[in-house]
C-alpha positions in Angstrom: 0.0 0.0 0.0 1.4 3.9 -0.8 1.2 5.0 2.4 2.1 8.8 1.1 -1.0 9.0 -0.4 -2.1 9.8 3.5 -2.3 13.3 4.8 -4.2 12.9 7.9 -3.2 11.1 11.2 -7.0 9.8 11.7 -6.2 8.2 7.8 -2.7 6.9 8.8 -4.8 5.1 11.8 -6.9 3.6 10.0 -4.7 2.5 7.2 -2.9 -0.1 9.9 0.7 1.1 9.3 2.5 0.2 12.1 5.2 2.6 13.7 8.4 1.4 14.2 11.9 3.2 16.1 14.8 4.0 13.4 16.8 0.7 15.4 13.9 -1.1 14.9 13.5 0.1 10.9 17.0 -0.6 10.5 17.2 -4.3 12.2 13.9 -5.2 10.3 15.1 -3.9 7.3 18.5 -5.7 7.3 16.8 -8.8 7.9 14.9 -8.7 5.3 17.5 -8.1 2.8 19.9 -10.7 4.3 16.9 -13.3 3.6 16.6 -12.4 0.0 20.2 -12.6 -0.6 20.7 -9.0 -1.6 24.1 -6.9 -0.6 23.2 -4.7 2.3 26.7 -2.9 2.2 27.5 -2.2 -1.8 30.5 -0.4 -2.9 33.0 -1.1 0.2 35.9 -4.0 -0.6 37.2 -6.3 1.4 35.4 -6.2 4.8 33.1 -9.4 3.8 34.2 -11.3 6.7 35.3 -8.8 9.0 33.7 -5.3 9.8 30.2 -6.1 7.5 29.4 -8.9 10.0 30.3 -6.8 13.1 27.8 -4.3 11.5 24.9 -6.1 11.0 25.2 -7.8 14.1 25.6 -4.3 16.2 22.4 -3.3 13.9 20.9 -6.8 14.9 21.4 -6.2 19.0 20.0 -2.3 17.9 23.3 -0.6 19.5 25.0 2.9 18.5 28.1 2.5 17.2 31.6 4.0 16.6 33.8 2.8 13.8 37.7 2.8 15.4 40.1 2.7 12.3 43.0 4.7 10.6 42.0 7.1 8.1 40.8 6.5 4.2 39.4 2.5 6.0 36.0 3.8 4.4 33.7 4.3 8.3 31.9 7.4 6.6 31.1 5.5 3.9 29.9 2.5 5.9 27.0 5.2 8.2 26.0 6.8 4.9 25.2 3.1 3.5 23.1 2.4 6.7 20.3 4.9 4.8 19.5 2.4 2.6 18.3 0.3 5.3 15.5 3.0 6.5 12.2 3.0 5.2 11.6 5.1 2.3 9.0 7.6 3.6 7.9 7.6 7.3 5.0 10.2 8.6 5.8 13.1 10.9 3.6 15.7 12.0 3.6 18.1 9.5 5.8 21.5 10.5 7.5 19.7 13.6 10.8 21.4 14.3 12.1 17.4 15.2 10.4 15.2 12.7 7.6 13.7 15.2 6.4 10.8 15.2 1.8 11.0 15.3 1.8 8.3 17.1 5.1 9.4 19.9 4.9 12.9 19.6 7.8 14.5 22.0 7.8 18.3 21.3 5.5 20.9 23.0 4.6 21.9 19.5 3.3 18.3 18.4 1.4 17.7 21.8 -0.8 20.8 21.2 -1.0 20.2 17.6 -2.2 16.8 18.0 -4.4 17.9 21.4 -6.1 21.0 18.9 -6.9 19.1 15.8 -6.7 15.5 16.7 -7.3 13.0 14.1 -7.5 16.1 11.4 -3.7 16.6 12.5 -2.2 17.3 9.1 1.4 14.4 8.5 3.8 14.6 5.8 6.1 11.9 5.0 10.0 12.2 5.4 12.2 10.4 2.8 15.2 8.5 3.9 18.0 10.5 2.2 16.3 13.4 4.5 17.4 11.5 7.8 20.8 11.4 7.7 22.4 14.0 9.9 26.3 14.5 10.0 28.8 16.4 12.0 32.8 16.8 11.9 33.5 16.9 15.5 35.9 19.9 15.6 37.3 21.6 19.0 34.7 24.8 18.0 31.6 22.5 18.5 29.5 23.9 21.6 26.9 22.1 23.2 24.6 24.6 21.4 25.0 23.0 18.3 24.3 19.6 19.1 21.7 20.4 21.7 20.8 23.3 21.4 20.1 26.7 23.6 17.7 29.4 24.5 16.8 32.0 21.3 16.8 35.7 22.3 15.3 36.6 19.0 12.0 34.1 19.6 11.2 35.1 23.1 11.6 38.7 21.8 9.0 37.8 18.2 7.1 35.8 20.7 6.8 37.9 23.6 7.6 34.9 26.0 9.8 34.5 28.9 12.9 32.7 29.2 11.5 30.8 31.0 9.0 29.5 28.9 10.2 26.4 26.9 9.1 27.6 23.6 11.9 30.0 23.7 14.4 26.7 22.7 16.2 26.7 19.4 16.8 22.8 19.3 20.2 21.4 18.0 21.7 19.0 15.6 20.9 15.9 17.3 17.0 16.7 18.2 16.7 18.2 14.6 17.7 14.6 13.4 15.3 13.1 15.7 14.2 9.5 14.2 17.2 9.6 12.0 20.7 8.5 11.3 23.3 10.9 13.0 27.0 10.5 12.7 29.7 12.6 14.5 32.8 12.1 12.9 36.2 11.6 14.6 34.5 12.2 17.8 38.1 12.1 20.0 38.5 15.6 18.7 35.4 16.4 21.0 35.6 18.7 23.9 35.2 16.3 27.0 32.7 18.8 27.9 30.8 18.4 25.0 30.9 14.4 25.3 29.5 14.8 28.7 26.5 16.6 27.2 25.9 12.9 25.4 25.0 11.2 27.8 21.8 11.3 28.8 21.0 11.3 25.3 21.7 8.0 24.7 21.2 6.3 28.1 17.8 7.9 29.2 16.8 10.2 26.5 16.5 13.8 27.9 18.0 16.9 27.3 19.0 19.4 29.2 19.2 23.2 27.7 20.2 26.4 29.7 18.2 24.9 32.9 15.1 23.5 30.9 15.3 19.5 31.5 13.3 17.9 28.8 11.7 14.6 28.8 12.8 14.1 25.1 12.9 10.5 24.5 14.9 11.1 21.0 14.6 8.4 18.8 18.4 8.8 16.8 20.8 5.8 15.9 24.4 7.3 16.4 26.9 6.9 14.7 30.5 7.8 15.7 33.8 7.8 13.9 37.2 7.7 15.5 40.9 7.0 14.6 43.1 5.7 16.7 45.7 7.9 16.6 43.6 10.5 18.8 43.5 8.6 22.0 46.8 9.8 22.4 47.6 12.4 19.7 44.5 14.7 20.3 42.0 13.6 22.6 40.3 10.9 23.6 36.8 9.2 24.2 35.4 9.8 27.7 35.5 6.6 29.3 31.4 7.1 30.7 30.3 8.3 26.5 32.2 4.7 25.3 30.4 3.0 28.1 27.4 4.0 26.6 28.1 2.9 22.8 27.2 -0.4 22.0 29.6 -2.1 19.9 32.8 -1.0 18.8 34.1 -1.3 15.4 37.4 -1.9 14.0 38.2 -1.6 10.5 41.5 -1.8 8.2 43.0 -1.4 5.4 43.0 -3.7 2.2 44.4 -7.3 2.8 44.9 -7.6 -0.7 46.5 -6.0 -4.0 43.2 -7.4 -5.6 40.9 -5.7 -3.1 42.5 -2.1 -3.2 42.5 -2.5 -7.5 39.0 -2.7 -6.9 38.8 0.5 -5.0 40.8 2.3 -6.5 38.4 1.3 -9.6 35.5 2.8 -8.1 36.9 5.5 -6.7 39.1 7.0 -9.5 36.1 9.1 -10.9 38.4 9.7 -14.1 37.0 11.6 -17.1 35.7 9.8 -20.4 38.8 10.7 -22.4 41.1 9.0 -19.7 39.5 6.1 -19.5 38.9 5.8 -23.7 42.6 7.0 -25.1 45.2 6.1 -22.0 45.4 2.5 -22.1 46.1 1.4 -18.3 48.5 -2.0 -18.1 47.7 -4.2 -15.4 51.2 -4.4 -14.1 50.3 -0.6 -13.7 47.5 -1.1 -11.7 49.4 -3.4 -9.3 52.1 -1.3 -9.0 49.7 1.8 -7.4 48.0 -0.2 -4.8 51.8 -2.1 -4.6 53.2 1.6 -3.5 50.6 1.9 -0.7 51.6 -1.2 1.0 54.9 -0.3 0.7 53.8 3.3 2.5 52.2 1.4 4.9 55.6 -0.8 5.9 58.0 1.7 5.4 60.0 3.0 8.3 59.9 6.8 7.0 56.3 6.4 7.2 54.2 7.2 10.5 52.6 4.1 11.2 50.2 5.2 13.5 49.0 8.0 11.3 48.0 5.3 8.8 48.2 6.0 4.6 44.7 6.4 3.1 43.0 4.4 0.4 42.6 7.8 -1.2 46.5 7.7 -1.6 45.9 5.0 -4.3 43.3 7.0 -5.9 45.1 10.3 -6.4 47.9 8.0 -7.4 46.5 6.9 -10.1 44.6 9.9 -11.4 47.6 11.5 -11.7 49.1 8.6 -13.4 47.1 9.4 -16.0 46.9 12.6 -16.3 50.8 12.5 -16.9 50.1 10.2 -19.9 47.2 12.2 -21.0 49.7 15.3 -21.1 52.3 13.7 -22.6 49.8 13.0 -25.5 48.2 16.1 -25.3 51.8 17.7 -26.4 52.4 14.8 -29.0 49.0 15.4 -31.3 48.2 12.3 -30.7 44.7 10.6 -29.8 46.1 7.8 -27.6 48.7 6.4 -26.1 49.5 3.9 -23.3 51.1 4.6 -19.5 54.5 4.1 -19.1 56.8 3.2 -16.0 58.2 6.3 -16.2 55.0 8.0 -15.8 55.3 7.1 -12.4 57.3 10.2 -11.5 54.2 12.3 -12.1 52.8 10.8 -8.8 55.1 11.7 -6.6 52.9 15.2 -5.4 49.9 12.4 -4.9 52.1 10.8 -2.1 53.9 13.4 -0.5 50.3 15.1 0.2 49.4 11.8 1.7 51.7 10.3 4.1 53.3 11.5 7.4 56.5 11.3 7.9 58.4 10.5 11.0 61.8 12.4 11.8 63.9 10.0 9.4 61.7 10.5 6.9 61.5 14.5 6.9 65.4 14.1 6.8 65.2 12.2 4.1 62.8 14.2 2.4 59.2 13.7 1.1 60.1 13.6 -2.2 63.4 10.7 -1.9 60.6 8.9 0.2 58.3 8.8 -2.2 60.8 7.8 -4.7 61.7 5.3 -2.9 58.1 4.0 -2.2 57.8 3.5 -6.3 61.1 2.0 -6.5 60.4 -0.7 -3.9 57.1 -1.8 -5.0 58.9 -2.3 -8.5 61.1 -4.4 -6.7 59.3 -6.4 -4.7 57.2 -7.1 -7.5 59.6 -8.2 -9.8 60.1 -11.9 -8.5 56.9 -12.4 -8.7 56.9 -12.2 -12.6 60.8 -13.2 -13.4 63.3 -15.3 -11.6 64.7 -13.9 -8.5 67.8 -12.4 -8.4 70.4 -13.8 -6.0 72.8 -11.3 -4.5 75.6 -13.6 -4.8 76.3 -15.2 -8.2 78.7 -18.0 -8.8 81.1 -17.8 -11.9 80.9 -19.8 -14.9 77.5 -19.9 -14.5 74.4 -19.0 -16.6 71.9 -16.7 -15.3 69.1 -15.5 -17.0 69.5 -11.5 -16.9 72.9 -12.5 -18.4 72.2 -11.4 -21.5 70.3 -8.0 -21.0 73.4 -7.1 -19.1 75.9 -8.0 -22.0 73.9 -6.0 -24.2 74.5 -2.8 -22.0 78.1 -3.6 -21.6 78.6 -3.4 -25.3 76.2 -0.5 -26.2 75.6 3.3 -24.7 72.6 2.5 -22.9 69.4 3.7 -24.0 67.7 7.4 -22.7 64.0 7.1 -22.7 62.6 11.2 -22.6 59.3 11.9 -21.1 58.5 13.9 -24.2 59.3 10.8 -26.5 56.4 9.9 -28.8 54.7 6.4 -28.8 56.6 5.4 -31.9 59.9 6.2 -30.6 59.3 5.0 -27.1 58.8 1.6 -28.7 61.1 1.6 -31.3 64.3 2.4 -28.2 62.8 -0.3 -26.1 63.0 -2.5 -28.9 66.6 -2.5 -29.3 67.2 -4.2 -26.4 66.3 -7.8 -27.9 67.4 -9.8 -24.9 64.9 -8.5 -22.8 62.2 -10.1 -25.3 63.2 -13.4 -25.2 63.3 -13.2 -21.5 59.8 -11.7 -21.4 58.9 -14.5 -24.3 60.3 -17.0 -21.6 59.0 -16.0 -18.2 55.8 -14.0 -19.5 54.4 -16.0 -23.1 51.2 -14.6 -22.4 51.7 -10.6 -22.4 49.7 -9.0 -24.5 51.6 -6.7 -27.1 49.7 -3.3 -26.1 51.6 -4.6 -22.5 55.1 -5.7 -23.9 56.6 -2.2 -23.3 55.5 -1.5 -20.3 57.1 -5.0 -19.1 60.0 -4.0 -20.7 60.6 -0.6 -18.5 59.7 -2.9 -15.8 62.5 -4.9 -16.3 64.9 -2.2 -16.9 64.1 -0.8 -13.6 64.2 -4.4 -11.9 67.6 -5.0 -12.9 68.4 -1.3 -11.9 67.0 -1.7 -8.3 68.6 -5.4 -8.1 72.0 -3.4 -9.4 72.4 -5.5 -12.4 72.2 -1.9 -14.4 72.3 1.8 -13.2 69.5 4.4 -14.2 69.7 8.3 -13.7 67.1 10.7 -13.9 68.5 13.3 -16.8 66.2 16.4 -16.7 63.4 15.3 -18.7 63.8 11.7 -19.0 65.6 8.4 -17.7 68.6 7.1 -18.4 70.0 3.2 -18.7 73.5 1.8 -18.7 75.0 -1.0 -17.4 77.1 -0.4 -13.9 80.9 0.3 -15.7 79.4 3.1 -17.6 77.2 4.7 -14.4 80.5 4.0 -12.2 82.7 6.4 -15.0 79.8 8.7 -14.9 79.6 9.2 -11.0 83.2 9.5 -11.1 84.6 11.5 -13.3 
């Protein structure tokens, strides 16, 4: 039945809908979709066995909750995907300051409203996107705002006395009465303002410049906190986590597969990216790669965490280096290179926090480095490993890749190098095509030169060759060659 269609609360009554509290809407809803076999939670990787469950089991036992987790591990995301689980319309009395229910009103305003025109009490119905509330919990956020305080500028349109209740401007958290409300990062709350939390959700009144309401609010809260603030910048009053049901930890991918996938959604590149630059996979592995690496690296603050959205602006700019390149060349397409991996290095200085070493180091070497160590640690996954000691008189595979550079110049691949001539350079170095024939039959051709620069700089970073960064371009030679050149 379209309930909408009802404008009275004497029609709503005898319709036989049956009112239900937001924990309630949400359990019932969840259950139903878990019986039908749809996905409650769509859009968020690689919590399928470990915070989804935790979820829909705190939504089961009807608790508030608070997401603990480093930044960019998607807990925003995961509260503004808990709309989908309301009801799409639910009555409230219509003009109510704090979306009433007709049949639980709580406000002066709906009590007289309902006492004057009783089952002619006008309803309109609230859509779900329209009860989500959400706050950034910042060290400027008074008690006013979430709960509200006495309005100077009412009493004096209303002629009434402050000591009349009518003279209350109601907060956030009333306003989102019989809705979702999320405070985010709520350790960078004033204790203060945590305090003023807790009758809210243990027994539901309010207390406003001396007026104590009986406001039995009917809110499912959400909170949002990283770790790092316990210590760093505040922390959670222990009586306000008392009063939270279930704690949530969440995390960052597990998987190169999982944080592709994210990185997939997430990207939001334009049309022309994603129809002229042709992305390798290799290249795709090697973004979320450099994220792990972040995430192990001892220049990198752990506890500060590095962000899924690292892996995202990676990769845009990725591309938008190859789209410039081509943009300057006249040409239509083109394909990312290894070397295009230089134009993210602003993507990941903006994202990680370095400890002392690192800022000694500098943001930019780090980052360098970060590229350069997912390359290798990648590379034994697709070619043989390279052993740091080597026996003479015997036959190793890279042998003859680094013959070839012993007995040429090297090669120089320029950033400004069209598609034709960045082939036809790689191209002279045959032995790495029988190797890649070898280890990798299957590459596809569009992805042959990409594996190629990938080789180069494997051999490079397992110092079977030397590369230098000339001013607009890389450089390759074998060691002899780059020892002459650093010392002379």
């Amino acid at each position: 039945m379209d309930y909408t269609k009802i404008t009275t609360f004497g029609a709503l009554k005898t319709s036989g809908y049956k009112p239900q509290t937001i924990k309630e809407e949400l359990r019932q809803n969840l259950i139903t979709k878990i019986r039908k076999g749809e996905t409650v939670f769509a859009g968020v990787h690689g919590y399928e066995d470990t915070v989804i469950p935790e979820l829909e089991r705190a939504i089961l036992s009807k608790h508030n909750i608070n997401f603990l987790g480093l930044r960019g591990q998607a807990k925003t995301r995961l509260a503004r995907l808990m709309v989908n689980l309301l009801d799409e319309y639910v009555p409230v009395l219509q003009g109510s300051e704090i979306n009433d229910d007709p049949y639980n009103p709580i406000s002066r305003y709906a009590l007289e409203l309902l006492r004057e025109k009783g089952d002619e009490t006008p309803i309109s119905w609230l859509h779900r996107s329209d009860r989500f509330a959400e706050k950034l919990a910042t060290p400027d956020v008074t008690v006013a705002d979430l709960i509200g305080d006495v309005d100077p500028i009412k009493a004096a349109n209303l002629k009434l006395s402050y000591a009349d209740d009518r003279v209350i401007h109601f907060g956030m958290i009333p306003r989102a009465n019989r809705s979702i409300f999320v405070i985010n990062e709520l350790p960078d709350l004033q204790a203060r303002i945590q305090v003023a939390l807790f009758n809210i959700l243990q027994e539901g009144d309010i207390q406003i410049r001396g007026f104590k309401l009986r406001l039995p609010l009917d809110v499912q809260f959400i909170f949002t906190a990283n770790p790092e603030d316990y210590t760093n910048r505040g922390s959670i009053v222990t009586p306000l986590k008392d009063r939270i049901g279930s704690q949530i930890l969440t995390h960052y991918p597990t998987s190169v597969e999982i944080a592709k996938a994210i990185t997939a959604q997430e990207a939001n590149l334009e049309t022309a990216q994603k129809e002229q630059i042709y992305v390798p996979e290799l290249a795709r592995e090697l973004i979320e790669q450099i994220s792990f690496e972040a995430r192990n690296s001892e220049y990198v603050d752990e506890k500060s965490g590095v962000s899924a959205r690292m892996s995202i602006t990676a990769f845009q700019n990725l591309l938008s280096t190859a789209e410039l390149r081509m943009l300057r060349s006249g040409t239509e397409t083109t394909a990312v290179r290894l070397s295009d991996f230089m134009g993210i290095v602003p993507a990941i200085t903006g994202k990680v926090e370095l400890v002392y070493e690192g800022e000694q180091e500098g943001a930019d070497t780090v980052a360098l480095q970060l590229i350069e160590n997912a390359v290798k640690n990648l590379f034994p996954v697709l070619f043989p490993k390279i052993e740091k000691l080597e026996r003479e008189n015997e036959r190793y595979p890279y042998d003859d890749i680094v013959r070839w550079f012993s007995e040429s110049e090297g090669i120089e691949l320029s950033d400004e190098l069209s598609d034709t001539d960045y082939e036809r350079i790689l191209d002279q170095v045959t032995p790495i095509l029988a190797l890649i024939q070898q280890y990798q039959p299957e590459t596809m051709p569009k992805d042959l030169h990409f594996l190629i620069e990938f080789v180069l700089w494997g051999l490079t970073l397992h110092n079977k060759l030397s590369k230098y960064r000339l001013g607009n371009g890389l450089q390759f030679q074998d060691n002899f060659q780059g020892y002459l050149r650093n010392n002379l």
